[in-house]
C-alpha positions in Angstrom: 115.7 149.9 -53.1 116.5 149.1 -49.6 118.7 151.3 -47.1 121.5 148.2 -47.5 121.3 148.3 -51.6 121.5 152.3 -51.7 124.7 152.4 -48.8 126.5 149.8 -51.2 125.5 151.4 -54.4 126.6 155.3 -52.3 129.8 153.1 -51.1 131.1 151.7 -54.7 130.0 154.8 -56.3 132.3 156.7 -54.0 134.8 154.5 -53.8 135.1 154.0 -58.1 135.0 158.3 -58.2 138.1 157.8 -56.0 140.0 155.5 -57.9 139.5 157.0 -61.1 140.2 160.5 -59.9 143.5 159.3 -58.1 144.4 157.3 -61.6 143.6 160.7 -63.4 146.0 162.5 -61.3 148.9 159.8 -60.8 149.7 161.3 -64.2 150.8 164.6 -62.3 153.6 163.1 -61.1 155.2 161.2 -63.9 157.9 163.6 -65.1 158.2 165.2 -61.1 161.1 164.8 -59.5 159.1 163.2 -56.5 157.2 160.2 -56.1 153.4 160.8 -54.8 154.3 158.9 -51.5 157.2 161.9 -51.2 155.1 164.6 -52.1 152.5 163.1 -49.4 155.4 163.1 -46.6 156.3 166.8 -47.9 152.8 168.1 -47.6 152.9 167.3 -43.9 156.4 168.7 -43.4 156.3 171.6 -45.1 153.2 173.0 -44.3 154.7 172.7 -40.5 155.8 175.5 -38.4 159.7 175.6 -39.8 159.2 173.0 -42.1 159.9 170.6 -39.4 157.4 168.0 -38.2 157.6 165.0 -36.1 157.7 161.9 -38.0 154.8 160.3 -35.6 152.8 163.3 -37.4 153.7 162.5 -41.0 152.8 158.7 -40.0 149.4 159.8 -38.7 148.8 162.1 -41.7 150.0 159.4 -44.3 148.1 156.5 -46.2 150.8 153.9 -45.6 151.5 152.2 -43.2 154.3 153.2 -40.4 156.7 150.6 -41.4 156.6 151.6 -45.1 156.9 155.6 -44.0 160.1 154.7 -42.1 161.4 153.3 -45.0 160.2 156.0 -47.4 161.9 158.8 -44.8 165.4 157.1 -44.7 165.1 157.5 -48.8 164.1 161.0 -49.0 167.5 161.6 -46.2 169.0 160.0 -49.1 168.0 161.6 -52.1 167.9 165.8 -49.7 164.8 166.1 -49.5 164.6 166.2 -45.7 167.0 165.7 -42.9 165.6 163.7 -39.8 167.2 164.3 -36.7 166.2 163.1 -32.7 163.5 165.2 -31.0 164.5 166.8 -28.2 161.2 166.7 -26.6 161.2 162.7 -26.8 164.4 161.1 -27.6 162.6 158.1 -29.3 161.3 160.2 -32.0 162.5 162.1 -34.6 162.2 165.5 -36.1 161.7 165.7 -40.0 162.9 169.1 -41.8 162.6 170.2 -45.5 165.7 170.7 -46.9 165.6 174.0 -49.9 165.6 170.7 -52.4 163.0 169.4 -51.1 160.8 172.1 -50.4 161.3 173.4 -54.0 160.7 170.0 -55.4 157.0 169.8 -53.7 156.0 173.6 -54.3 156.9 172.7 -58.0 154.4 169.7 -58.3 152.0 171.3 -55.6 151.4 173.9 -58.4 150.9 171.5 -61.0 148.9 168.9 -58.8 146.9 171.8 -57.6 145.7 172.7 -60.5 144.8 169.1 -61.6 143.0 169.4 -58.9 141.1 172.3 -59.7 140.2 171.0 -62.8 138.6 167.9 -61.8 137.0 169.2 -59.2 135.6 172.2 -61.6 132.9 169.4 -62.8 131.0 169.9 -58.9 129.9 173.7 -58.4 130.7 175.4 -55.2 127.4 174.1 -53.3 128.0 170.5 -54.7 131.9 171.2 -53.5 130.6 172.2 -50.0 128.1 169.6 -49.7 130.8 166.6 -50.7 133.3 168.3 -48.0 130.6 168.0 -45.2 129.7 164.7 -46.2 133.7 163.4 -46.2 134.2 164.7 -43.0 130.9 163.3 -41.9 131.8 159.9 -43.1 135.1 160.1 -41.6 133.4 161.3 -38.2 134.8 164.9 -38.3 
């Protein structure tokens, strides 16, 4: 096998333990009261100092794109799951804090997707755990 053939075989294999890993876990958030696209915006916030973060830091940590975050925020103000107010320290962009809801709501699945989680990563010992996180962050130039 050539160095092409085994990067594309390492490439889909990685890419179909993704997708089927995510489609495991998707389940997680069926009976949640937040989406996963929420729960993605609430891991950034709530983990910040004050559970307040910018929203150009929630766009830089997300997986869609900054359009479709925009639109996702205005929602969550909707719903009380955050409040988004003008930063201070630049007047074109805008603060984003968990309100009790919505901090509650992602602790609640955080738990539950945490341990989902656990459990499918529990096939990989902790060497093979190690050795997949220093490859990621290789791939990803880390």
């Amino acid at each position: 096998m050539t160095d092409r053939e085994l990067a594309l075989r390492a490439w889909e294999s990685l890419f179909r333990a993704q997708h089927e890993l995510l489609a495991e876990m998707s389940g997680d958030f069926s009976t949640a009261g937040i989406t996963e696209a929420e729960y993605d915006v609430l891991l950034t916030v709530v983990r910040s100092c004050e559970m307040t973060a910018r929203l150009r830091d929630v766009t830089a940590n997300s997986l869609i794109s900054q359009p479709s975050v925009s639109r996702l925020v205005d929602r969550m103000v909707a719903r009380e799951l955050i409040t988004k107010a003008v930063d201070p320290e630049d007047g074109r962009g805008a603060l984003l804090t968990a309100t009790d809801a919505g901090a509650r709501a992602f602790r609640q699945m955080a738990t539950r997707h945490g341990r989902s989680i656990a459990e499918k990563m529990s096939r990989l010992d902790d060497d093979e755990m190690a050795t997949l996180y220093a490859l990621t962050q290789k791939l990803r130039g880390l």
